[in-house]
N, C-alpha and C positions, 0 to 999 in steps of 0.2 A: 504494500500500500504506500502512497504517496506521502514520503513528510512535506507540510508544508509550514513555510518560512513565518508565517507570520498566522499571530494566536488566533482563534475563531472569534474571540470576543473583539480584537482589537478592531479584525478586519470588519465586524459587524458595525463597531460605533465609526469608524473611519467613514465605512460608504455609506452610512447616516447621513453622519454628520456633514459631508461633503455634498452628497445630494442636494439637500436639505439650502447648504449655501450658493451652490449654482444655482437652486432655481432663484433665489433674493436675488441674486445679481443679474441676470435676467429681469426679471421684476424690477429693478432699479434703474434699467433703461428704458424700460416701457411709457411712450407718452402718452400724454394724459391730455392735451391741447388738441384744436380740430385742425390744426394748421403740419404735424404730424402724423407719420401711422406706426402702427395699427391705430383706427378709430372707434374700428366697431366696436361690437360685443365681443364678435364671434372671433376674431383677430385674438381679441386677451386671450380665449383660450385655447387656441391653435400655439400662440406663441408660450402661453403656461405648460402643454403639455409637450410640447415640443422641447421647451427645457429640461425638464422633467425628462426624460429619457436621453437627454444630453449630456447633463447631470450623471446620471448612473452611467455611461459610460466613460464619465471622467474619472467617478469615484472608484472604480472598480477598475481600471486600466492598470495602473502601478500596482496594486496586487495581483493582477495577472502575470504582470511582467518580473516581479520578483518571485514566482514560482514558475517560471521558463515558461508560461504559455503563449508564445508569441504568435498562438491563432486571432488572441482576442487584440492585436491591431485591424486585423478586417474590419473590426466595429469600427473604425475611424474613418474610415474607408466608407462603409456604408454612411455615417454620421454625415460624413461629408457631400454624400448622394441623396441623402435626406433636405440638408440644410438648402442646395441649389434646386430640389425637385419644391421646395416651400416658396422658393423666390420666385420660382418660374411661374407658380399658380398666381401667387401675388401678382406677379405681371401681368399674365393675361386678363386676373378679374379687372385689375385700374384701367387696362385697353379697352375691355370691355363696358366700363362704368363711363368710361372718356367720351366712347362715343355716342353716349345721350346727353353729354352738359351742355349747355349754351358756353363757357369757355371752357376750352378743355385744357387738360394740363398739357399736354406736347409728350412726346415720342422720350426726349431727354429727362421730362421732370419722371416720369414711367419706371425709364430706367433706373434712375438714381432712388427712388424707393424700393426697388426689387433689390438692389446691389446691396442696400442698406438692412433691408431684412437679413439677406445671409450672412452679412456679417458680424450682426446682433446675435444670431443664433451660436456664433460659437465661444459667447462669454461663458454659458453654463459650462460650455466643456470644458476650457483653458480653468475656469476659476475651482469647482471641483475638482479636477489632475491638483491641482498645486493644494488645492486644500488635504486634499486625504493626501498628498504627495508630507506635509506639513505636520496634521495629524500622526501617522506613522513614522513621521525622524523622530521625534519629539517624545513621542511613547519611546521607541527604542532603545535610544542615543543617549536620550536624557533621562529617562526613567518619569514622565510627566503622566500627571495623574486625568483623568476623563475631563476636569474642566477644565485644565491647563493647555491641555491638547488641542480643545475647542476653541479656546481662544486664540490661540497660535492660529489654527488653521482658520478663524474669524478676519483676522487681520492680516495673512494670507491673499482670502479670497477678492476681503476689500479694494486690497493695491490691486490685484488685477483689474477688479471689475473697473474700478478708478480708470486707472491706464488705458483699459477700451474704449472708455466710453469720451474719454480726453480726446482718443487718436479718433473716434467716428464722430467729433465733433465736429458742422460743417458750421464755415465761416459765412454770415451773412453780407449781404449786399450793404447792410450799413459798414464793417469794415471796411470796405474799401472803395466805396463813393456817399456823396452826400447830396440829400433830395428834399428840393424845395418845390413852395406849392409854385405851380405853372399859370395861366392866364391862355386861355381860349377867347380867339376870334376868328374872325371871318375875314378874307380877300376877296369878295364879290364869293363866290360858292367855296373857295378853297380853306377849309379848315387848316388855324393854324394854331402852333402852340406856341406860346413866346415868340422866335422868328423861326421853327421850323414847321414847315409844310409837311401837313399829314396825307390828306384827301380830298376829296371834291365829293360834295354835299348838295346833290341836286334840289331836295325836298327842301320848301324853305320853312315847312312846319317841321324838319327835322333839325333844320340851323337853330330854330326857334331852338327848340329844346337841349342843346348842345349849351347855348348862352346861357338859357335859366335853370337848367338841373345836371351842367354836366361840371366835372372838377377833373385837375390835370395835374400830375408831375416830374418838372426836370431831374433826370439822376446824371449828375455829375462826379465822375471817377478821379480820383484823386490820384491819378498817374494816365498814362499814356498804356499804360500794361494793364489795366485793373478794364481801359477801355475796352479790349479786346476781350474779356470777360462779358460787360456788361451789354454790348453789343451782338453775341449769341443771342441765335435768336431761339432757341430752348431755352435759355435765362430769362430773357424776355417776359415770354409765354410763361415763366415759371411764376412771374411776378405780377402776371395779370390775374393768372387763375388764385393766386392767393387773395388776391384785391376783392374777386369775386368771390370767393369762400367768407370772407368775415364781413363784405360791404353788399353783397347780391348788384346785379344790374337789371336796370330800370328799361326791360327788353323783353318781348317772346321770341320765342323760335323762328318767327315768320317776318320779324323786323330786321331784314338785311340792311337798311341802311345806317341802324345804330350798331355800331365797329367798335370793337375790342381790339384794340392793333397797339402797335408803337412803332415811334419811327424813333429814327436817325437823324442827330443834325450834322452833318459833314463836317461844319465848318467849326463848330465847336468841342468836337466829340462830347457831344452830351445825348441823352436817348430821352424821348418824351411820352408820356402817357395819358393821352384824355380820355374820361371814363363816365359815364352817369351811372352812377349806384344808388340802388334802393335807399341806403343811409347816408344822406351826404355831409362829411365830415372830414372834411379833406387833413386833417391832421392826424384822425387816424388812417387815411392812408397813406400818409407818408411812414408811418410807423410801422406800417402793414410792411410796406415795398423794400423797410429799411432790414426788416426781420426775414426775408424770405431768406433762406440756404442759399447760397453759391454754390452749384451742380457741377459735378467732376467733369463734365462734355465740355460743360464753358472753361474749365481753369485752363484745358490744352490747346485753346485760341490764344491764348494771350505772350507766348514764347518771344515769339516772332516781334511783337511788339515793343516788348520790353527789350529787345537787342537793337531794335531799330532807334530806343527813345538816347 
């Protein structure tokens, strides 16, 4: 019969107590805001039990491995085809939700919430490995008693989950440009924002409405690099559909001439945003447009730019 390295007890509170902390850490990245996801219901608990079994593959990994079972790497393996098979559904359902919004998120904002799921998913794992990893030196080495152990592997699991959540931190568009409110008018039919030209605005009961309920604002990038950023037009898109989430638009489906768009000013590189929303309060959308994520698609526009500034 097989000796194995480590006591039945020990190994029992370790992949508790481990379990137990992947899924918190997990749970500690979960937002809670409508302007992040998961939002739903059903999301918490796709992503609760999916750490939960993340979890026990982290807690129970290092005692596989210090009794030579090195079949139970495959679980990693699988983990791994689990965590990208969760991102891909995520994808497809926001494709699918995308294409009934009056604004939709874009192709880019899509991707960067699916990328973001899988990467979330593997706090449970990394943080449990190091916790029961932590647990069991600790019992061994040191001879530490059940809550000393737990604490170790408490503060452990913390600095990981810390550390993930620092690194999947995305930087907003108020770092690295600043957005004031704008001024819509009119050129004879050419809507303008400040001095960039958006559109042409044939309906003049549509002008009408652009004057009295609509609100606009210039985002101006604080470098020449952060422009090519803010000038993606997935960033864009990413910043409009946030506008629409907390502010709604003052639109049906069938009213093609009220636009959702932004332009480009050339000559200033600044980008502009005119918008009618249900709640008009042009301060909090400036607050809105300052707080959207900067999307990994837009950061690899901007290279080129920064070399040329």
């Amino acid at each position: 019969m097989k000796e194995h390295l480590l006591r039945e007890d020990l190994f029992r509170h370790s992949f508790i107590v481990a379990s137990i902390l992947g899924i918190l850490c997990r749970a500690f990245v979960l937002r809670i805001t409508d302007k992040q996801y998961p939002t739903r219901p059903q999301d918490y608990l796709e992503q609760l039990i999916t750490s939960a079994l993340a979890s026990s593959l982290g807690a129970i990994a290092l005692p596989a491995l210090m009794d030579k079972e090195f079949a139970a790497l495959t679980f990693f393996a699988v983990a791994i085809q689990q965590f990208q098979g969760l991102a891909e559904q995520e994808r497809i359902t926001l494709e699918n939700i995308d294409n009934d919004e009056i604004v939709k998120k874009g192709s880019a904002y899509v991707e960067e919430i699916a990328s973001t799921y899988e990467a979330r998913s593997y706090i449970s794992l990394l943080s449990s490995l190091v916790a029961s990893g932590l647990f069991i030196l600790f019992s061994k080495k040191f001879d530490f008693r059940f809550v000393g152990c737990t604490i170790v592997a408490t503060i452990g699991a913390c600095i990981v989950g810390i550390l993930i959540r620092r690194y999947l931190r995305r930087d907003s568009v108020g770092d690295i440009a600043d957005i004031y409110p704008a001024k819509i008018h009119f050129d004879d039919s050419i809507l303008k924002v400040n001095d960039a030209i958006v559109t042409n605005i044939g309906l003049e009961d549509t002008r009408k409405r652009y004057l009295e309920e609509g609100i606009a604002i210039e985002i101006v990038p604080k470098s020449i690099g952060d422009f090519g950023i803010i000038s993606d037009i997935g960033q864009r898109q990413a910043i409009i559909h946030n506008i629409f989430i907390h502010m709604g638009v003052n639109k049906d489906v069938d009213e093609k001439d009220i636009l959702t768009i932004s332009k480009m000013d050339l000559n200033k590189h600044t980008v502009v945003i005119p918008f009618i929303p249900i709640m008009k309060d042009i301060n909090t959308m400036v607050k809105i447009a300052k707080s959207t994520p900067i999307i990994e698609n837009a950061k690899s526009k901007n290279s080129d730019y920064k070399k040329n500034a």
